[in-house]
C-alpha positions in Angstrom: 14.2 11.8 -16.7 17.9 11.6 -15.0 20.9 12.2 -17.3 23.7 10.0 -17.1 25.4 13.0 -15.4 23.1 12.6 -12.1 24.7 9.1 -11.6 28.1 10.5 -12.2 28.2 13.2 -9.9 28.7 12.9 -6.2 25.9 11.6 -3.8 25.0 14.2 -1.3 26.0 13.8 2.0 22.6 13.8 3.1 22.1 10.6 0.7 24.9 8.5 1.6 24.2 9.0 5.8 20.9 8.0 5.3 21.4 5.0 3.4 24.0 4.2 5.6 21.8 4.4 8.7 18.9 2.0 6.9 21.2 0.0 4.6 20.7 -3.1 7.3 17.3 -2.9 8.0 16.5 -2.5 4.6 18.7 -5.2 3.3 16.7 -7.6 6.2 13.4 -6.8 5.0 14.5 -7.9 1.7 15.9 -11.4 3.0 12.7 -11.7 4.9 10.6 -11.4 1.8 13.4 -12.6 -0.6 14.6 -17.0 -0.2 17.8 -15.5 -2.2 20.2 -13.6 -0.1 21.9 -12.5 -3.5 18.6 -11.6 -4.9 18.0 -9.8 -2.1 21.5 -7.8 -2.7 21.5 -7.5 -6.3 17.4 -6.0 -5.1 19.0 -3.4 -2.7 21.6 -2.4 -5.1 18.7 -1.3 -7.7 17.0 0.1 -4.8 20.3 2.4 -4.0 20.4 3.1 -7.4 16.9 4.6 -7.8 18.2 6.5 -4.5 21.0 8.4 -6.2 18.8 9.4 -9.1 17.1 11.6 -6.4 20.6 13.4 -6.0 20.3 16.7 -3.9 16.4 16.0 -4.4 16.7 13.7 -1.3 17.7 15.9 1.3 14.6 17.4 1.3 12.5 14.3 1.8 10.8 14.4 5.2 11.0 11.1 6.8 14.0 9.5 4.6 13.8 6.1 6.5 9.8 6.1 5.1 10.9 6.8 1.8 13.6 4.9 1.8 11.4 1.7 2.7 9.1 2.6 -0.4 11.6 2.9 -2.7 12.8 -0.8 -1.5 9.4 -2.0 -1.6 8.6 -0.4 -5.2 11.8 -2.3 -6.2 10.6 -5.7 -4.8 7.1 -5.4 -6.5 8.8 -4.7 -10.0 10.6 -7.5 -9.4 7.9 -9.6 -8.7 6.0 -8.1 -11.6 8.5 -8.6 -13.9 8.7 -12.4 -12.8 4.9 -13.4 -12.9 4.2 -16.4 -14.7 1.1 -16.0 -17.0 -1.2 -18.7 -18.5 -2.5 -18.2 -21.7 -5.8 -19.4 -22.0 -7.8 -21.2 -24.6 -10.6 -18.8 -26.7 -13.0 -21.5 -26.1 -12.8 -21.0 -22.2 -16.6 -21.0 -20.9 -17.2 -17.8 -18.8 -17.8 -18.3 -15.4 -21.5 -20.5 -14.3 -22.2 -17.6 -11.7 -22.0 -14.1 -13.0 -24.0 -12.8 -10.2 -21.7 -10.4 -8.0 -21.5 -11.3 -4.5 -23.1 -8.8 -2.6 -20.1 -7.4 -1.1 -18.9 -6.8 -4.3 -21.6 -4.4 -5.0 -20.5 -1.9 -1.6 -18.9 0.3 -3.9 -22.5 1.7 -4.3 -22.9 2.7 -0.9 -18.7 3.3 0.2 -18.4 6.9 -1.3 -21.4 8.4 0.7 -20.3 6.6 3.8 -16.8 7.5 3.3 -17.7 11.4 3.3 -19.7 11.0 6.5 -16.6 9.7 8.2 -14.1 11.8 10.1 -11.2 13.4 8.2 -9.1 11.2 10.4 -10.4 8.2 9.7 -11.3 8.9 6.0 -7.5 9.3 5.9 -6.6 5.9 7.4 -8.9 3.9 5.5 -7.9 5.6 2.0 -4.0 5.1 2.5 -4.4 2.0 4.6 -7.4 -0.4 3.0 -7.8 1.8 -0.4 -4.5 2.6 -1.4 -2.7 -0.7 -0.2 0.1 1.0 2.3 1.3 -0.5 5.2 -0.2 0.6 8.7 3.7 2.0 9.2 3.3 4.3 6.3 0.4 5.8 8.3 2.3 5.9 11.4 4.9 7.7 9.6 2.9 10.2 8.3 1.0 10.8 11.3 4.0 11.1 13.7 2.6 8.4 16.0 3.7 4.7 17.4 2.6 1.9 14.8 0.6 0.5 17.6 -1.2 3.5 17.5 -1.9 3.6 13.8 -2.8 -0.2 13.9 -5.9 1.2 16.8 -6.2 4.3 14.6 -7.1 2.1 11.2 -9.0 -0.7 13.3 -11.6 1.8 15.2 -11.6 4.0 11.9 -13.1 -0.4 10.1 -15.1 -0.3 12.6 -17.1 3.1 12.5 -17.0 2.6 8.4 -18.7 -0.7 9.0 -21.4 1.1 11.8 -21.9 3.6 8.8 -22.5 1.0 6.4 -25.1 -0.8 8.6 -27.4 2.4 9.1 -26.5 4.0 5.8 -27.0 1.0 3.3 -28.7 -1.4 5.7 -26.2 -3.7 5.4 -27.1 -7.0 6.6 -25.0 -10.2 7.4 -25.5 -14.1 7.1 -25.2 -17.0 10.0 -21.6 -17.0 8.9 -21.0 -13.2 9.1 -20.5 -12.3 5.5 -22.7 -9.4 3.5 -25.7 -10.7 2.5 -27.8 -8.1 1.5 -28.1 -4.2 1.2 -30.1 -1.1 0.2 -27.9 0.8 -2.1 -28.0 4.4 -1.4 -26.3 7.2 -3.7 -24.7 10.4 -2.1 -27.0 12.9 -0.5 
């Protein structure tokens, strides 16, 4: 918890220089996502504010830019949170006619063991990238390589999680490609 003080005291200089460096690109991913230019501005002034509750905290973040981008895209999902319509729906809603799983649904079965077999590497990419939700750049930024190179990175690391599954579960596919079928398999 921040005390009023931290927001009256002076932002480091570490702080201020990298805000100032990422303050446009950070204000144009918000206008990209954002129809509102002023919601996009009154969205990367609450994004600077969570910024100065770090204080002298921030200048030991390792990839400011990275964190900075997180912070802004924390912001923008609160925001979008916050604004969800919701339906309220009737107690006499019927369930659902089919509350058979699809097959792929049931994967989760078989994804742990197949996950462990995996490389560190790629156990890495797929966990930040497909199981965590972060962007590919995220992974680039942690890595220290090109987002081109993450983007190959995450791809071959689908691909050899998908060769897994086939031999490990027996996962097999329909005419149109989607997961019919499988053996589930617990971990060795």
């Amino acid at each position: 918890m921040h005390t009023r003080s931290t927001l009256n005291s002076p932002a480091p200089a570490c702080l201020l220089a990298a805000w100032s460096t990422h303050e446009a690109e950070l204000r144009g991913y918000l206008r990209h996502r954002l129809n509102d230019p002023q919601d996009a501005e009154d969205l990367l002034h609450d994004a600077f504010l969570k910024v100065l509750q770090q204080g002298r905290r921030f200048c030991a973040v390792a990839n400011p830019r990275a964190w900075l981008f997180q912070v802004t895209r924390n912001t923008l999902t609160d925001r979008f949170r916050a604004h969800r319509t919701h339906l309220t729906l009737p107690d006499d809603l019927p369930a659902s006619a089919s509350a058979t799983p699809a097959p792929v649904d049931d994967l989760h079965q078989c994804l742990p063991r197949v996950l462990a077999e995996l490389s560190e590497t790629d156990r890495f990419a797929l966990t930040l990238c497909d199981i965590e939700g972060q962007s590919q750049q995220v992974l680039a930024d942690r890595l220290g390589i090109s987002l081109p190179g993450a983007k190959s990175r995450v791809q071959r690391a689908r691909a050899r999680l998908q060769q897994r599954l086939v031999e490990a579960c027996q996962v097999r596919f329909d005419e149109e490609g989607r997961v019919c079928c499988f053996t589930p398999r617990g971990p060795e």
